[in-house]
C-alpha positions in Angstrom: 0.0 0.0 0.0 3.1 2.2 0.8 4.1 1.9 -2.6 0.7 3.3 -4.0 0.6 6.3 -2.2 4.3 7.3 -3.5 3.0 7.1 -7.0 -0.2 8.3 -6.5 1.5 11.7 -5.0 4.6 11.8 -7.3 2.7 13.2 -10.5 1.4 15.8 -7.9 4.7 17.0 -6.7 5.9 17.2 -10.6 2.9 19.3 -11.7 3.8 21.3 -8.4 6.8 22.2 -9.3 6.0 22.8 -13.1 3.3 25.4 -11.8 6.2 27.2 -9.5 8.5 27.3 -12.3 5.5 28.9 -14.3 4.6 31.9 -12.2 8.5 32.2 -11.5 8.7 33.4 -15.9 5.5 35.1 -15.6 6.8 37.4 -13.1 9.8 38.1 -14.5 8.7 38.6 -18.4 6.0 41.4 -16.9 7.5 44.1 -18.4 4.1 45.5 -20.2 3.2 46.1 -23.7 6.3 46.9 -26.0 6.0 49.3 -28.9 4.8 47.6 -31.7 2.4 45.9 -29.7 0.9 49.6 -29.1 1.2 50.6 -31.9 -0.8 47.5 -33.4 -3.6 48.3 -31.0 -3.9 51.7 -31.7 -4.3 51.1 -35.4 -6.7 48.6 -35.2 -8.6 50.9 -32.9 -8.2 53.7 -35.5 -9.8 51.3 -38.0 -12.7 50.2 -36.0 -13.4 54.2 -34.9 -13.1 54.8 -38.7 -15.8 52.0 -39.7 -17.8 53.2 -36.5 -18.0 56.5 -38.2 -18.4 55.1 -41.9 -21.8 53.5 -40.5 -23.4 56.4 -38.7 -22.7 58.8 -41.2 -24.1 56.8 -44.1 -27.1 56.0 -41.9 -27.4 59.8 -41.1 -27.4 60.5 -45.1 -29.5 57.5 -45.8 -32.3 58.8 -43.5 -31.8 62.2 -44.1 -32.6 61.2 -47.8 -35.3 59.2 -47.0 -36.9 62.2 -45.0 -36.6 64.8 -48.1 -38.1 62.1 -50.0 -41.4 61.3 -47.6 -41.4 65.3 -47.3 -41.6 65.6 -50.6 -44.5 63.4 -50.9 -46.2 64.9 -48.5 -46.0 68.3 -49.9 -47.1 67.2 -53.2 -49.9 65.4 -52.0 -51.5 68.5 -50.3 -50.8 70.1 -53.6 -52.7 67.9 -55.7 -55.9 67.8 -52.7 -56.1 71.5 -52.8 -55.9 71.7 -56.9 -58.4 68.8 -56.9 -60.9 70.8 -54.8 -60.1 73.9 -57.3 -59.6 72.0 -60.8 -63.0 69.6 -60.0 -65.7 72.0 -60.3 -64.1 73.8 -63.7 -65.9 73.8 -67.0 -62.4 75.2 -68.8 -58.8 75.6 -67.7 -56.6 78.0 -70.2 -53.2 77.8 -70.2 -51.6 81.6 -70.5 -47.8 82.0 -70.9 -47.2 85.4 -69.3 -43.2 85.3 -69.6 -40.6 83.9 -70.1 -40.3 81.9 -66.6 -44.4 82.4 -65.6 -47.2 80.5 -67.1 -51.0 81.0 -65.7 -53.4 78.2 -65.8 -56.7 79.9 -65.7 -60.1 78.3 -64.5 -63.4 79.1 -65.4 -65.7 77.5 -63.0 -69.6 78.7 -63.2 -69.4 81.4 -60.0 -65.5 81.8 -60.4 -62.5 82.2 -62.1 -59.1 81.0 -60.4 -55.7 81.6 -61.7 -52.8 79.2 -61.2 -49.5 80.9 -61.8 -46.6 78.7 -62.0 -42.7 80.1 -61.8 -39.8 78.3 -63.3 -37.3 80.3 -61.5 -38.8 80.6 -58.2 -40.0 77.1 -58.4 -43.5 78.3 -56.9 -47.3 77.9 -57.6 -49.5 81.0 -56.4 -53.4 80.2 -56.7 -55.7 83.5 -56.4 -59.4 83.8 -57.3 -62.0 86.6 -57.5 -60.9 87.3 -61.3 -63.3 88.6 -63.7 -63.4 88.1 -67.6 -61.7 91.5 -68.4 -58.6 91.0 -65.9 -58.1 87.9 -67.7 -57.7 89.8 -71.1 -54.9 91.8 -69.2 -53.7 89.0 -66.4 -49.8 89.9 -66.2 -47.0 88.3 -64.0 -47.2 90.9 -61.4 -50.8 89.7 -60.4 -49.9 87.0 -58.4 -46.5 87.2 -56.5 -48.0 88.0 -52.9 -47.1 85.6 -49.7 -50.4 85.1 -49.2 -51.0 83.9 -52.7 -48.0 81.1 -52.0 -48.9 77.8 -52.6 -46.2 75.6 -52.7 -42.3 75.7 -53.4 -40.0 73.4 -54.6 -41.6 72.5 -58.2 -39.3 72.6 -60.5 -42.2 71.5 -63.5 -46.2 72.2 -63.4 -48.4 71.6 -66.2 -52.4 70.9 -66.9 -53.4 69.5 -69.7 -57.0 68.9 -71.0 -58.6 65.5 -72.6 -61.8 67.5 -73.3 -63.0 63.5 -75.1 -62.8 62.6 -70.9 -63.9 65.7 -69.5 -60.8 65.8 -67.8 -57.6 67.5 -66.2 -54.4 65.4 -66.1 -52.1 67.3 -63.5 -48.6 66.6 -63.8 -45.7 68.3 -60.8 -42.4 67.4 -60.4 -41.2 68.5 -56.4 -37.7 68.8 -55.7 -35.5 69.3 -52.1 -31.8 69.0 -52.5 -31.0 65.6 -53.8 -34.6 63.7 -53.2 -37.3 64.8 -56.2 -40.9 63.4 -56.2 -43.2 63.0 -59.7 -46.8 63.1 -59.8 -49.4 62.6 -62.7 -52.9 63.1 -61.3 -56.1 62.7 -63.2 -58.7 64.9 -62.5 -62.4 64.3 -63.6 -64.3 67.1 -63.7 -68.5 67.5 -62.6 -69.2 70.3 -64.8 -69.0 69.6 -68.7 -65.9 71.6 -70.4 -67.0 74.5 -72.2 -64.8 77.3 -73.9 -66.1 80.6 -72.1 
Protein backbone atom coordinates (compact mmCIF):
# COMPACT_ATOMS: atom_id res chain seq x y z
CA UNK A 1 0.00 0.00 0.00
CA UNK A 2 3.08 2.24 0.76
CA UNK A 3 4.12 1.88 -2.62
CA UNK A 4 0.71 3.28 -4.01
CA UNK A 5 0.60 6.29 -2.20
CA UNK A 6 4.28 7.33 -3.52
CA UNK A 7 2.98 7.09 -7.02
CA UNK A 8 -0.24 8.29 -6.52
CA UNK A 9 1.51 11.65 -5.04
CA UNK A 10 4.59 11.83 -7.25
CA UNK A 11 2.70 13.18 -10.49
CA UNK A 12 1.39 15.79 -7.95
CA UNK A 13 4.72 16.99 -6.66
CA UNK A 14 5.95 17.18 -10.59
CA UNK A 15 2.92 19.30 -11.66
CA UNK A 16 3.81 21.32 -8.42
CA UNK A 17 6.76 22.17 -9.33
CA UNK A 18 6.02 22.76 -13.14
CA UNK A 19 3.25 25.44 -11.81
CA UNK A 20 6.23 27.23 -9.45
CA UNK A 21 8.50 27.32 -12.30
CA UNK A 22 5.51 28.87 -14.30
CA UNK A 23 4.56 31.87 -12.22
CA UNK A 24 8.52 32.23 -11.54
CA UNK A 25 8.66 33.40 -15.94
CA UNK A 26 5.49 35.06 -15.55
CA UNK A 27 6.81 37.35 -13.12
CA UNK A 28 9.78 38.11 -14.53
CA UNK A 29 8.75 38.59 -18.40
CA UNK A 30 6.00 41.37 -16.86
CA UNK A 31 7.55 44.08 -18.40
CA UNK A 32 4.13 45.48 -20.20
CA UNK A 33 3.25 46.14 -23.68
CA UNK A 34 6.26 46.86 -25.96
CA UNK A 35 5.99 49.29 -28.94
CA UNK A 36 4.84 47.63 -31.66
CA UNK A 37 2.45 45.90 -29.70
CA UNK A 38 0.92 49.65 -29.08
CA UNK A 39 1.17 50.57 -31.90
CA UNK A 40 -0.82 47.49 -33.45
CA UNK A 41 -3.61 48.27 -30.98
CA UNK A 42 -3.90 51.72 -31.74
CA UNK A 43 -4.33 51.13 -35.40
CA UNK A 44 -6.73 48.56 -35.19
CA UNK A 45 -8.60 50.86 -32.89
CA UNK A 46 -8.25 53.72 -35.47
CA UNK A 47 -9.81 51.27 -38.05
CA UNK A 48 -12.74 50.24 -36.01
CA UNK A 49 -13.41 54.16 -34.88
CA UNK A 50 -13.13 54.76 -38.72
CA UNK A 51 -15.85 51.96 -39.72
CA UNK A 52 -17.82 53.21 -36.53
CA UNK A 53 -18.02 56.48 -38.22
CA UNK A 54 -18.37 55.14 -41.88
CA UNK A 55 -21.79 53.48 -40.48
CA UNK A 56 -23.42 56.36 -38.74
CA UNK A 57 -22.74 58.83 -41.20
CA UNK A 58 -24.13 56.83 -44.05
CA UNK A 59 -27.12 56.03 -41.94
CA UNK A 60 -27.45 59.83 -41.15
CA UNK A 61 -27.41 60.45 -45.13
CA UNK A 62 -29.46 57.52 -45.77
CA UNK A 63 -32.29 58.78 -43.46
CA UNK A 64 -31.84 62.19 -44.14
CA UNK A 65 -32.59 61.24 -47.79
CA UNK A 66 -35.32 59.15 -46.98
CA UNK A 67 -36.85 62.24 -44.99
CA UNK A 68 -36.56 64.75 -48.10
CA UNK A 69 -38.09 62.05 -49.99
CA UNK A 70 -41.41 61.27 -47.58
CA UNK A 71 -41.40 65.28 -47.26
CA UNK A 72 -41.55 65.56 -50.62
CA UNK A 73 -44.50 63.41 -50.89
CA UNK A 74 -46.22 64.93 -48.46
CA UNK A 75 -46.01 68.31 -49.92
CA UNK A 76 -47.13 67.15 -53.18
CA UNK A 77 -49.91 65.40 -52.00
CA UNK A 78 -51.47 68.53 -50.31
CA UNK A 79 -50.77 70.13 -53.56
CA UNK A 80 -52.65 67.87 -55.73
CA UNK A 81 -55.91 67.76 -52.68
CA UNK A 82 -56.14 71.46 -52.80
CA UNK A 83 -55.92 71.72 -56.93
CA UNK A 84 -58.40 68.80 -56.90
CA UNK A 85 -60.94 70.77 -54.80
CA UNK A 86 -60.09 73.89 -57.29
CA UNK A 87 -59.57 72.01 -60.78
CA UNK A 88 -63.05 69.63 -59.99
CA UNK A 89 -65.71 72.02 -60.27
CA UNK A 90 -64.10 73.79 -63.73
CA UNK A 91 -65.92 73.84 -67.01
CA UNK A 92 -62.39 75.17 -68.75
CA UNK A 93 -58.83 75.61 -67.73
CA UNK A 94 -56.63 77.97 -70.15
CA UNK A 95 -53.22 77.81 -70.16
CA UNK A 96 -51.64 81.60 -70.50
CA UNK A 97 -47.78 82.00 -70.91
CA UNK A 98 -47.23 85.43 -69.29
CA UNK A 99 -43.25 85.34 -69.63
CA UNK A 100 -40.56 83.89 -70.10
CA UNK A 101 -40.33 81.86 -66.60
CA UNK A 102 -44.41 82.43 -65.64
CA UNK A 103 -47.16 80.47 -67.06
CA UNK A 104 -50.99 81.05 -65.66
CA UNK A 105 -53.41 78.17 -65.81
CA UNK A 106 -56.72 79.94 -65.66
CA UNK A 107 -60.11 78.28 -64.52
CA UNK A 108 -63.37 79.14 -65.41
CA UNK A 109 -65.68 77.52 -63.03
CA UNK A 110 -69.62 78.74 -63.21
CA UNK A 111 -69.38 81.39 -59.99
CA UNK A 112 -65.52 81.81 -60.35
CA UNK A 113 -62.53 82.21 -62.11
CA UNK A 114 -59.08 81.03 -60.43
CA UNK A 115 -55.73 81.56 -61.71
CA UNK A 116 -52.83 79.18 -61.20
CA UNK A 117 -49.49 80.85 -61.82
CA UNK A 118 -46.60 78.67 -62.03
CA UNK A 119 -42.74 80.11 -61.76
CA UNK A 120 -39.79 78.30 -63.33
CA UNK A 121 -37.29 80.31 -61.50
CA UNK A 122 -38.79 80.64 -58.18
CA UNK A 123 -39.98 77.11 -58.43
CA UNK A 124 -43.48 78.31 -56.91
CA UNK A 125 -47.31 77.86 -57.65
CA UNK A 126 -49.46 81.03 -56.43
CA UNK A 127 -53.41 80.23 -56.69
CA UNK A 128 -55.75 83.51 -56.40
CA UNK A 129 -59.37 83.78 -57.30
CA UNK A 130 -61.97 86.56 -57.48
CA UNK A 131 -60.89 87.31 -61.34
CA UNK A 132 -63.28 88.64 -63.66
CA UNK A 133 -63.38 88.09 -67.62
CA UNK A 134 -61.74 91.54 -68.43
CA UNK A 135 -58.62 90.98 -65.93
CA UNK A 136 -58.13 87.88 -67.67
CA UNK A 137 -57.69 89.83 -71.09
CA UNK A 138 -54.91 91.81 -69.22
CA UNK A 139 -53.70 89.00 -66.43
CA UNK A 140 -49.77 89.95 -66.15
CA UNK A 141 -46.97 88.29 -64.00
CA UNK A 142 -47.23 90.87 -61.36
CA UNK A 143 -50.80 89.71 -60.42
CA UNK A 144 -49.89 86.95 -58.37
CA UNK A 145 -46.46 87.21 -56.53
CA UNK A 146 -47.95 88.01 -52.94
CA UNK A 147 -47.08 85.57 -49.74
CA UNK A 148 -50.38 85.05 -49.21
CA UNK A 149 -51.03 83.86 -52.68
CA UNK A 150 -48.05 81.06 -51.99
CA UNK A 151 -48.86 77.81 -52.64
CA UNK A 152 -46.25 75.56 -52.68
CA UNK A 153 -42.25 75.71 -53.39
CA UNK A 154 -39.98 73.37 -54.62
CA UNK A 155 -41.64 72.53 -58.17
CA UNK A 156 -39.30 72.58 -60.51
CA UNK A 157 -42.17 71.53 -63.46
CA UNK A 158 -46.21 72.24 -63.35
CA UNK A 159 -48.37 71.57 -66.18
CA UNK A 160 -52.41 70.91 -66.90
CA UNK A 161 -53.39 69.51 -69.66
CA UNK A 162 -56.98 68.90 -70.99
CA UNK A 163 -58.58 65.55 -72.56
CA UNK A 164 -61.84 67.54 -73.31
CA UNK A 165 -63.01 63.53 -75.12
CA UNK A 166 -62.80 62.59 -70.89
CA UNK A 167 -63.93 65.67 -69.49
CA UNK A 168 -60.84 65.76 -67.83
CA UNK A 169 -57.59 67.49 -66.25
CA UNK A 170 -54.36 65.44 -66.05
CA UNK A 171 -52.06 67.32 -63.49
CA UNK A 172 -48.58 66.58 -63.80
CA UNK A 173 -45.66 68.29 -60.84
CA UNK A 174 -42.45 67.43 -60.35
CA UNK A 175 -41.21 68.50 -56.42
CA UNK A 176 -37.72 68.80 -55.70
CA UNK A 177 -35.52 69.33 -52.08
CA UNK A 178 -31.83 69.00 -52.51
CA UNK A 179 -30.95 65.57 -53.77
CA UNK A 180 -34.61 63.71 -53.23
CA UNK A 181 -37.35 64.85 -56.24
CA UNK A 182 -40.92 63.40 -56.24
CA UNK A 183 -43.18 62.98 -59.70
CA UNK A 184 -46.79 63.10 -59.78
CA UNK A 185 -49.41 62.56 -62.73
CA UNK A 186 -52.87 63.07 -61.33
CA UNK A 187 -56.15 62.67 -63.17
CA UNK A 188 -58.71 64.94 -62.53
CA UNK A 189 -62.41 64.25 -63.57
CA UNK A 190 -64.29 67.09 -63.71
CA UNK A 191 -68.48 67.50 -62.61
CA UNK A 192 -69.25 70.35 -64.79
CA UNK A 193 -69.01 69.60 -68.70
CA UNK A 194 -65.90 71.61 -70.42
CA UNK A 195 -67.02 74.53 -72.18
CA UNK A 196 -64.75 77.29 -73.95
CA UNK A 197 -66.09 80.60 -72.12
Amino acid sequence: MGTTNSRVNAPIKQNRGHLLDRNSELKHNNQGFTLVELLVVMVITTFVIAMVAMFISMGSRSYNHASNDIKLQMMSQTVTNQLDDIIIEANWVEKKTLSTEVTAFVIYASSNISVIFFDSKTEEIYMKDGFIQSDILNLTAAAYNRKENLMSTNITEFNLIQNRTENEEQLKMKMVNGTASYTTTHTIALRNKMEEP
